[in-house]
C-alpha positions in Angstrom: -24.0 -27.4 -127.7 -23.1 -27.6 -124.0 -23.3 -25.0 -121.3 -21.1 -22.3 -120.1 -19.1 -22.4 -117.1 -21.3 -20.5 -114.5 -21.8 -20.1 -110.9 -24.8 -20.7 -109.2 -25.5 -19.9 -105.5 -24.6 -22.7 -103.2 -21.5 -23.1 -104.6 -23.0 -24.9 -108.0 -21.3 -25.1 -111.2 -22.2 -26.2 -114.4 -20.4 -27.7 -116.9 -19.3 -27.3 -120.3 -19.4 -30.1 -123.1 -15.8 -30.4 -124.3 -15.5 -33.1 -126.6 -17.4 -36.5 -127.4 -15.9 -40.1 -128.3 -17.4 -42.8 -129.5 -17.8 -46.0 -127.2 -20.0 -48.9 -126.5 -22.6 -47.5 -129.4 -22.9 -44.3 -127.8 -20.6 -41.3 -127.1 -18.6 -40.4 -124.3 -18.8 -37.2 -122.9 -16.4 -35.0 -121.8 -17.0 -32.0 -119.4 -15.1 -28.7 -118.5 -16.4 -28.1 -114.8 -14.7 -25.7 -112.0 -13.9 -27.4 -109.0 -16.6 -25.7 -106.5 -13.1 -25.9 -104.0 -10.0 -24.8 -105.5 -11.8 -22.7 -108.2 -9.8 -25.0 -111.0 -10.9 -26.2 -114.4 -10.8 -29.8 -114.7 -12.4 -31.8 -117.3 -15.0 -35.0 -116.4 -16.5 -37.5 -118.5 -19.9 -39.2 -118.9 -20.2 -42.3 -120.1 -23.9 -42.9 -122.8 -26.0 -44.4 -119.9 -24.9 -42.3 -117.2 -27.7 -40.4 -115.6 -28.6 -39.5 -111.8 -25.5 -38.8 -109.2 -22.8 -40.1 -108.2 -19.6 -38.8 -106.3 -16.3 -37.8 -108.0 -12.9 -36.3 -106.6 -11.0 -33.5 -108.2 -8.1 -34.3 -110.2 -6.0 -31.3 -108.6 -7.5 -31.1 -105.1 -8.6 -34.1 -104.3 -11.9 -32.5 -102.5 -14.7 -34.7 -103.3 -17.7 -33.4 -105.4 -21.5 -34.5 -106.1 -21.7 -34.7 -109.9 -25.3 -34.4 -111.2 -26.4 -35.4 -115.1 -29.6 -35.1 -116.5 -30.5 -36.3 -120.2 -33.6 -35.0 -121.8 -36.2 -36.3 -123.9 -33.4 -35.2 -127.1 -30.6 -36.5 -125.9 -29.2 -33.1 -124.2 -27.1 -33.8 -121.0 -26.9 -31.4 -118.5 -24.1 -31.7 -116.2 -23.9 -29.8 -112.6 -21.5 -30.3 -110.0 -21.8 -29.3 -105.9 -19.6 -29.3 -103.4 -20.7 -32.2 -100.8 -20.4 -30.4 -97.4 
């Protein structure tokens, strides 16, 4: 169903699809990702029409992160995250 936490050289991670919630006719997303900085799981969600980047702090550290999601032709969101320095 989603993708397993792994990491990809250049300090990217992807994440893993937690849990869904209905909202606004559509489900809301939610993401296990490791912080690419202090290495800790934190969960991010993604609302129906999300798609593209967009910029996102940790929860625990603060340290900002680029957040990438990609939707398929089936509906499958792919989520990626990368440190932005």
């Amino acid at each position: 169903m989603g993708r397993l936490l792994l990491r990809r050289p250049g300090g990217r991670f992807l994440g893993r699809l937690w849990r869904q919630v209905p909202r606004d006719g559509g489900f809301v997303e939610f993401f296990s990702v490791v912080c690419p900085f202090c290495l800790e799981t934190v969960e991010i969600d993604v609302d129906p029409q999300t798609e593209g980047s967009f910029v996102q702090d940790c929860s625990v550290c603060c340290h900002p992160w680029q957040v990438h999601v990609v939707r398929d032709q089936d509906g499958a969101v792919d989520v990626r995250i990368e440190s932005t320095d």
